[in-house]
C-alpha positions in Angstrom: 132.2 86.2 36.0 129.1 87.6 34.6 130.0 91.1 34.2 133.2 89.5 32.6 131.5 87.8 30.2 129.0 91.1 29.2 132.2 93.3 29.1 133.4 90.8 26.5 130.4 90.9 24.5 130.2 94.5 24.6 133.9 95.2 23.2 132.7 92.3 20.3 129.9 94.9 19.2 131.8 97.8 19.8 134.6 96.5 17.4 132.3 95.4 14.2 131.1 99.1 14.3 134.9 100.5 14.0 134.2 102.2 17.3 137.6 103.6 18.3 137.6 101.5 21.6 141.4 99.2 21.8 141.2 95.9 22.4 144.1 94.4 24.0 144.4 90.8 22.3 145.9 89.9 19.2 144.2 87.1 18.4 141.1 88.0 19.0 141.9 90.7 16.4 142.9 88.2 14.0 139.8 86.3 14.4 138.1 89.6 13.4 140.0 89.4 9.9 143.1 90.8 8.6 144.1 93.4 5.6 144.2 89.7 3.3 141.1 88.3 5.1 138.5 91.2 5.8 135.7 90.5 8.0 132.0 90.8 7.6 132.6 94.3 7.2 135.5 94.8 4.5 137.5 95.6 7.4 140.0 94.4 9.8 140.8 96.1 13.1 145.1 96.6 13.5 147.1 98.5 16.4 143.5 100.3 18.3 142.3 101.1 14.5 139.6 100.1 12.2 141.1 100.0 8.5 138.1 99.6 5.5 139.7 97.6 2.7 136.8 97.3 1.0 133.1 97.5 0.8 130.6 98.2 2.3 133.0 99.8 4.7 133.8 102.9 2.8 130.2 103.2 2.3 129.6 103.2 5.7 132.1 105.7 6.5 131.0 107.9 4.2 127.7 108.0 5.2 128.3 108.9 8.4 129.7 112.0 7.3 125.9 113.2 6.9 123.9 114.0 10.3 120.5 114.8 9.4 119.4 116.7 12.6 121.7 118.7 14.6 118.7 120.0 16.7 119.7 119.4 20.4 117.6 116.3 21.9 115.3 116.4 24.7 113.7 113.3 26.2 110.8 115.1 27.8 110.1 116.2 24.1 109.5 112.0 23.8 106.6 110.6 27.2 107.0 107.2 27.8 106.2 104.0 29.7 102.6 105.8 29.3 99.1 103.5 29.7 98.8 104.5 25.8 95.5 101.5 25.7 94.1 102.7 29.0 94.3 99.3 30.5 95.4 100.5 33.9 99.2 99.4 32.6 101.8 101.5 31.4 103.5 99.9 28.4 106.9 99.2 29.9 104.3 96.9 32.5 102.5 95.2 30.0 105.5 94.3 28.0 106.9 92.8 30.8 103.7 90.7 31.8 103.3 89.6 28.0 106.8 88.3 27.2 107.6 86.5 30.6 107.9 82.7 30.1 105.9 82.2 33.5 103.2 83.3 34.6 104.0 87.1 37.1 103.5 87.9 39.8 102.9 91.9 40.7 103.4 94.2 43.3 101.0 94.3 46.2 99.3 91.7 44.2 97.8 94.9 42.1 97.8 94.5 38.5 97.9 97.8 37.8 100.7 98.1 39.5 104.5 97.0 39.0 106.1 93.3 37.7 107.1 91.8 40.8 108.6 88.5 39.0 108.8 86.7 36.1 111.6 85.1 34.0 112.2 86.9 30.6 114.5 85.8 27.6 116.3 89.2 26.7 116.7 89.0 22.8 119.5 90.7 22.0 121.1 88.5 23.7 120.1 85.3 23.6 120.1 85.0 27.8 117.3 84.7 30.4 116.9 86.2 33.3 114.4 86.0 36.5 116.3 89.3 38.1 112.9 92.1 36.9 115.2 95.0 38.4 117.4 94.1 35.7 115.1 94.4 33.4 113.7 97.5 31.2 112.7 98.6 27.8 114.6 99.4 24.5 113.0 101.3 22.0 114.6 99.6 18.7 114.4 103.0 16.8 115.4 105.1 20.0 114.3 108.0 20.4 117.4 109.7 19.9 117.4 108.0 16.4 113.7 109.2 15.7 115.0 112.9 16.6 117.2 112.5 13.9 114.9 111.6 11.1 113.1 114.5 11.7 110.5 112.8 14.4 111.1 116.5 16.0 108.7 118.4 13.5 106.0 115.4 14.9 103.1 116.9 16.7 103.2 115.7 20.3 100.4 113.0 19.8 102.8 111.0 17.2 106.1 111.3 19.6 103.9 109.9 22.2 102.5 106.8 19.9 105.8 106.5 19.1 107.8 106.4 22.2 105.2 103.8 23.6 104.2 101.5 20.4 104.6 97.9 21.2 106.2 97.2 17.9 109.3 99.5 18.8 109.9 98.0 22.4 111.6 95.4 23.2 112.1 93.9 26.7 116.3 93.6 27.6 118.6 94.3 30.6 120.1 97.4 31.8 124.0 96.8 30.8 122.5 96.2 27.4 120.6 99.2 27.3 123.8 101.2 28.4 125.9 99.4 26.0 123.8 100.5 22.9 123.2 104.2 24.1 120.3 104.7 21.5 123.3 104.0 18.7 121.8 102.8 15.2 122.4 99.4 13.8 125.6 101.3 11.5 127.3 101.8 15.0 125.6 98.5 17.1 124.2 95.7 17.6 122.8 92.8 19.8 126.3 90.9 20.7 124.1 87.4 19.6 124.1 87.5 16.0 121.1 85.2 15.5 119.2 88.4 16.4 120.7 90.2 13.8 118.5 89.4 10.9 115.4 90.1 13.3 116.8 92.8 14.6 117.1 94.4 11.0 113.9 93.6 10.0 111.7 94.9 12.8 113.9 98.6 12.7 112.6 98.0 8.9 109.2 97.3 10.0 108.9 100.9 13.0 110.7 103.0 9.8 108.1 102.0 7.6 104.9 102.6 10.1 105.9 105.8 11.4 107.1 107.3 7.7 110.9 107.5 9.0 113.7 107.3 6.2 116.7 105.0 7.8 120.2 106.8 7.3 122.1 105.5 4.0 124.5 103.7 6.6 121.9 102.2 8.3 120.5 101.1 4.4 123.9 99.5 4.2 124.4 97.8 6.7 121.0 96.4 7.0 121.6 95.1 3.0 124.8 92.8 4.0 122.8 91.5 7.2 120.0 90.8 5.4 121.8 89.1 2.6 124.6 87.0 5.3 122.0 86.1 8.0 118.3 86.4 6.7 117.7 83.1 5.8 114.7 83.4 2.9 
């Protein structure tokens, strides 16, 4: 029932992001909007396709059109889950330990070691969890994003800070980590939308730090979340 229910919030994000994926029900369709009732988007989803009637979904499009890197990604260009504060914990640890609602327990009672246990609330989307083997880090820039904006021409030292920096990790489950495949926020996002403004807001927050210009679509989308669900 609980792979069920994740499936069904997966094809919910999938869909906002006019992902090509079909969805088999009608009316969940029709909830989604219609040509005469757009959703959030200026969109409404009709026979397996997306169709933009107005904006910001031919922005969006459009900006897609533009890749800004086409140089070919590596992840061992990008350590992580490295003891970047030399506290004997690598940061994917110490993330863990600091964002568990209990107190956890470790490993051969070593520290330094691994989370043994612990009970986490995964943000993105909105669930808890006690299972730690389900659990692992998402970078909320990925890495493959970073590539992108040119984080490639970094000097080793910078990926490093960034692939490990606190700010830019955040603790969720593995199906969720699969679902998002280091997408951006104009393609994903967490399936509970009370994350969304948050969400937003800290990819705002990493760009600004580490000097990395968001894609226009990104911009976009980010604007209409900001101005539907940011409530200040």
């Amino acid at each position: 029932m609980a792979k069920n229910a994740f499936l069904f919030n997966t094809l919910i994000s999938l869909f906002w992001f006019f992902t090509s994926a079909c969805i088999s029900t009608q009316s969940f369709a029709q909830e989604q909007g219609s040509k005469q009732n757009p959703d959030f988007f200026g969109g409404y989803f009709a026979d397996g396709e997306y169709i933009c009637v107005r904006e910001p979904c031919f922005k969006i499009h459009a900006a897609w059109e533009v890749k800004p890197n086409t140089d070919r990604f590596n992840f061992k260009d990008w350590p992580h889950w490295l003891d970047i504060d030399r506290n004997c914990q690598n940061e994917q640890e110490q993330i863990l330990a600091e964002t568990s609602l209990i107190p956890v327990s470790w490993e051969n009672g070593d520290a330094c070691g691994r989370v043994a246990s612990g009970r986490w609330l995964i943000p993105y989307s909105g669930k808890e969890t006690e299972d730690v083997y389900y659990m692992t880090m998402d970078h909320v820039i990925s890495l493959f994003e970073a590539h992108d904006m040119y984080g490639n021409r970094w000097d080793e030292a910078k990926r490093v800070q960034f692939a490990n920096s606190p700010m830019n990790l955040v603790p969720i489950d593995w199906p969720l980590k699969k679902a998002r495949n280091g997408r951006p926020s104009s393609k994903w996002l967490p399936p509970d939308k009370n994350y969304w403004c948050e969400y937003i807001l800290r990819r705002e927050r990493v760009a600004r730090h580490f000097d990395l210009e968001l894609p226009k679509a990104d911009l976009i989308v980010g604007k209409e979340i900001k101005h539907k669900f940011c409530k200040y």
